[in-house]
C-alpha positions, 0 to 999 in steps of 0.5 A: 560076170567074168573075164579079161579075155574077154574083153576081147572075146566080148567082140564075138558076144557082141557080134552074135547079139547085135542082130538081136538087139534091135527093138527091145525094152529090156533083164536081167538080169536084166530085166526085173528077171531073176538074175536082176534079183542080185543087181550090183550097185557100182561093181567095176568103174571109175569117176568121172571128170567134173562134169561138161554142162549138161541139160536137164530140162533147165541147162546145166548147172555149175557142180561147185555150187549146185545145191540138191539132195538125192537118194541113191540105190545102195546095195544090201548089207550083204554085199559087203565089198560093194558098199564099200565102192558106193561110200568111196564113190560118195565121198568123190562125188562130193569133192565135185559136188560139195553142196549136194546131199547123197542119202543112202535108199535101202528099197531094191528095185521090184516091179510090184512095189514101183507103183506104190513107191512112185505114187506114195512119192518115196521112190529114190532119185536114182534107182536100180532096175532091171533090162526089161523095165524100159518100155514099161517105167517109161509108158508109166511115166516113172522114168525120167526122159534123160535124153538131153542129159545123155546128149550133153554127156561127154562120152556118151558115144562110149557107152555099150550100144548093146546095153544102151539100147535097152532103154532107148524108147522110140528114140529116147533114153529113160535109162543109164546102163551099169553091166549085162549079162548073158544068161548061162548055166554055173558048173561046180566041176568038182562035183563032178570029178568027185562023182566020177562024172564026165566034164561035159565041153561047152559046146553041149546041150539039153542031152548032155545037161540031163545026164551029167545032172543024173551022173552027180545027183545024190537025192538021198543026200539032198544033193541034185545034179541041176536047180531050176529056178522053181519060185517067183517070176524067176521060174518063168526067167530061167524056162525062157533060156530054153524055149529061146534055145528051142528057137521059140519066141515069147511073143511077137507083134502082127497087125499091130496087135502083140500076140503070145507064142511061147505055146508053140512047139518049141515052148512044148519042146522045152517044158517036156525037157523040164519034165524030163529033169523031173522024172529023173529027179536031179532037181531038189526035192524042194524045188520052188527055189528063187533066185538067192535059194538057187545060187545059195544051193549052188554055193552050198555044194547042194547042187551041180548046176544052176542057171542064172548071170553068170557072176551071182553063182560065181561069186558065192561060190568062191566068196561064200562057198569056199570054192576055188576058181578051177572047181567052177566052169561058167557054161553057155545055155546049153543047146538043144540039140547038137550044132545049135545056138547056145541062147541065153536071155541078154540082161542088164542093171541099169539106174533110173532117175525119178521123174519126180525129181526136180532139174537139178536132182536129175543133174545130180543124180545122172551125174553121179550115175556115171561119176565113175564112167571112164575115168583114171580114178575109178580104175584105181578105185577098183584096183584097190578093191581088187587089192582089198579083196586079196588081202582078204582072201577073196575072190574079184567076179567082173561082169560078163557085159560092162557099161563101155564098148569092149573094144576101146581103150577104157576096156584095154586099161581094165583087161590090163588091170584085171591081168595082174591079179590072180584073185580076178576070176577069168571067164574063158575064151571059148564061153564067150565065143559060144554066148548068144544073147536074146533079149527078153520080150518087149511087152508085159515080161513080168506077167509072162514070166508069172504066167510060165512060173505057175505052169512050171510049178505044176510040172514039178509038182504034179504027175501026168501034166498035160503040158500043151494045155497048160501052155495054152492056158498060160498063153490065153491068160497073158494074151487077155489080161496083158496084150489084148490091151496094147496097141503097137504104133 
C-alpha cells in the first residue's frame, strides 16, 4: 500500500472511482480475491477517544463498566510487526474497557469455511473479510447489521465513502472499512536494469508488459519475466484486471435477472493475451501459483512481475527479500492498448461482527474495530512501529487506500509523519494519478472467480485451447448454478 504523496494524489484515485462505486458489495483485496489472502489486521491507525454512546440494538453501554468477552481477528504469526500493533491495541483497549475479555482468533477469513464456522457457531466476534463479501455475509445472515452503531459513531462522516460503500447494503451497514487497494502490477526494476531491459513508463500496456516480461525471462534458470496468479480463485482475480482493462464486464443485471458477460469480446481479448504470456513462455514453468507463491517469487527474484495490491509484493520484497525501495517501481494495470484506462480491481479488508453476538459483544467489538480510528494516540503508535521498524532495518508499506477520506486533517497528520521517515516506502505521484479502480461483481464473485480459474489452468497448461468455448463454458456454468437463482428487487 504505499505513499504520503499520496494522500494527496489519492484525490485523483478517488475522482476516477467514485463513478465506479456506485452499487457494489465488495475485494480485495478486497473482496475474498486474491490479494485478500494477505488482509492486515490494524496496519496504520490510531485509538480512539472513550467511545460516545452508541447503539447496538439495546442503547449504549458504559465502557467502564460493560462486562463481555470477544474474540478478534489476529494476524498470522508471520506478520511479526503486525502483532505487535494488535497486542499494543489491546492493551489500550482495555485501559477504556477494563472488564471485557480480548481473545486472540487464529481462523482467517475464507469463504468456503464461513458457513461452517457460523453454523458450528465458532466464528470470532470480529472478523477480517474481504470487499466482496458485503452482499454475500449480509443475505446469509452472517453479518451483524451495525447500522445503529455506525449512526451513534462520532466520526463516522470521516470515514472513506469509497471504502464504506462496499458493505452499505440497501441502505445498511454490515461492515467497518481497515484499508483498499487498487490492484497493480509490482516491477522488480533491478531485474531488469541488470538484463539490459528498457524500464518501461507507467503509463504502459498489454504490449509493453509481454516484451519486458520476454526482455528479463530467464527459463533456464527458472526465472519468468511475469507471474499470473495460476492457482485458487486468485487466478480468476488477478484475469478479472484485464478483461476490466479490455472494457468487459463480469456481469450485469437485465430485467431483473444477473447475467454472465465476461465471454464477450473483451473477456476473448484477454484470455488470448494470457495465451500469448504462455506461448512466450515468461510465465514459471509451474504456473498454478496462489497469491503467497506469486508474491513469494516476487520477493525471491524469481520473477519480474506480479499482479497483486500493491503493498503484499512491496513489503516482502523489501522486508524478506532483501530489496531496496529504488529497485521496486509499483506499476498501474497495465492498459490495453495505448491511451486507455489502466483498470485495476478496487478492493479492500474490512472487519465484520458476528451477528451471533450478543448486544454488548457487538459494542465491544465495533468499538474496538475502530479503537484506533482518528486518534493522537494511534499515530504514535504507528510512529513508534515505524520507529521499530528503522531500527531494525526494516522497511514501512502504507496501504494504497486508508479507511479516512484523504483529504482531511487526519490524513495530513499521517502524510507529516510518513515524511520524516525514510524507511516509509513512497508510492509516486504519477501511480496514483493513472489508477482507476473498478469494483468486483456484486454477485456470486467467488464462484466466478473459480470458474475463470479452471479456464485459465487449461490455457496454461494445454496447447490449441479454444478460448471462446472455454468462456462459454464458464459463462454457462456460473449463469445456471449461480445467477439463474437471484432475483434482483
Amino acid at each position: 500500500m504505499r505513499k504520503i504523496s499520496t494522500v494527496i494524489a489519492c484525490l485523483l484515485v478517488f475522482s476516477l472511482v467514485l463513478a465506479a462505486c456506485g452499487g457494489n458489495d465488495k475485494n480485495n483485496t478486497s473482496s475474498p480475491s486474491a490479494s485478500s489472502a494477505s488482509p492486515s489486521a490494524s496496519q496504520s491507525s490510531s485509538p480512539s477517544d472513550t467511545p460516545s454512546d452508541g447503539g447496538s440494538g439495546s442503547g449504549g453501554f458504559d465502557p467502564a463498566t460493560l462486562k463481555a468477552t470477544i474474540s478478534i481477528y489476529y494476524p498470522t504469526p508471520d506478520q511479526v510487526e503486525k502483532r505487535a500493533l494488535e497486542d499494543d491495541r489491546i492493551k489500550r483497549f482495555n485501559e477504556v474497557f477494563p472488564n471485557v475479555e480480548v481473545v486472540k482468533s487464529d481462523w482467517q477469513y475464507n469463504p468456503n469455511e464461513i458457513g461452517i464456522k457460523m453454523g458450528a457457531n465458532e466464528a470470532p466476534t470480529l472478523f477480517n473479510t474481504y470487499a466482496t463479501e458485503g452482499k454475500f455475509l449480509a443475505e446469509k445472515g452472517w453479518a451483524a447489521d451495525i447500522t445503529e452503531l455506525f449512526n451513534a459513531y462520532d466520526k463516522k462522516d470521516q470515514l472513506n465513502p469509497i471504502l464504506l460503500n462496499q458493505f452499505n447494503i440497501n441502505g445498511k451497514i454490515f461492515g467497518i472499512p481497515q484499508q483498499g487497494y487498487v490492484v497493480g502490477t509490482v516491477v522488480n526494476k533491478k531485474m531488469l536494469e541488470d538484463k539490459g531491459v528498457a524500464v518501461p513508463s507507467l503509463n504502459w500496456t498489454w504490449d509493453d508488459v509481454l516484451s519486458t516480461a520476454q526482455g528479463v525471462a530467464d527459463p533456464g534458470k527458472g526465472i519468468s519475466g511475469i507471474a499470473p496468479m495460476g492457482k485458487g480463485n486468485e487466478a480468476g482475480w488477478n484475469w478479472t484486471n484485464f478483461l476490466f482493462e479490455a472494457g468487459g464486464e463480469i456481469q450485469a443485471v437485465e430485467g431483473g435477472k444477473v447475467v454472465a458477460k465476461f465471454n464477450s469480446e473483451a473477456g476473448l481479448k484477454a484470455l488470448e493475451f494470457y495465451s500469448k504470456l504462455k506461448e512466450a513462455n515468461v510465465i514459471p514453468a509451474d504456473w498454478a501459483l496462489g497469491w503467497g507463491d506469486a508474491v513469494g517469487a516476487f520477493a525471491q527474484g524469481r520473477t519480474a512481475m506480479v499482479i497483486a495490491g500493491p503493498d503484499g509484493p512491496v513489503d516482502q520484497g523489501l522486508n524478506q527479500g532483501g530489496m531496496r525501495p529504488e529497485d521496486i517501481v509499483v506499476y498501474p494495470m497495465p492498459a490495453a492498448t495505448a491511451g486507455g484506462k489502466h483498470t485495476g480491481v478496487l478492493g479492500g479488508d474490512f472487519l465484520v461482527i458476528n451477528p451471533n453476538a450478543t448486544p454488548e459483544e457487538q459494542y465491544a467489538a465495533f468499538h474496538y474495530a475502530v479503537f484506533d480510528y482518528f486518534t493522537d494516540k494511534g499515530l504514535e503508535s504507528l510512529e513508534a512501529n515505524i520507529q521499530s521498524r528503522k531500527a531494525e532495518n526494516k522497511y514501512f508499506v502504507p496501504p494504497v487506500i486508508q479507511y479516512f477520506s484523504q483529504d482531511s486533517e487526519y490524513g495530513q497528520k499521517l502524510k507529516d509523519i510518513y515524511a520524516k521517515y525514510d524507511n516509509v516506502y513512497q508510492y509516486s505521484d504519477e501511480l496514483m494519478s493513472l489508477l482507476d479502480g473498478k469494483p468486483e461483481a456484486q454477485f456470486n464473485t467467488q464462484e466466478y472467480y473459480a470458474a475463470m480459474t479452471n479456464v485459465i489452468q487449461e490455457v496454461f497448461s494445454k496447447k490449441g485451447v479454444d478460448l471462446k468455448a472455454q468462456l462459454d463454458a464458464a459463462a454457462k456454468t456460473v449463469q445456471e448454478q449461480f445467477f439463474d437463482n437471484i432475483k434482483v428487487e
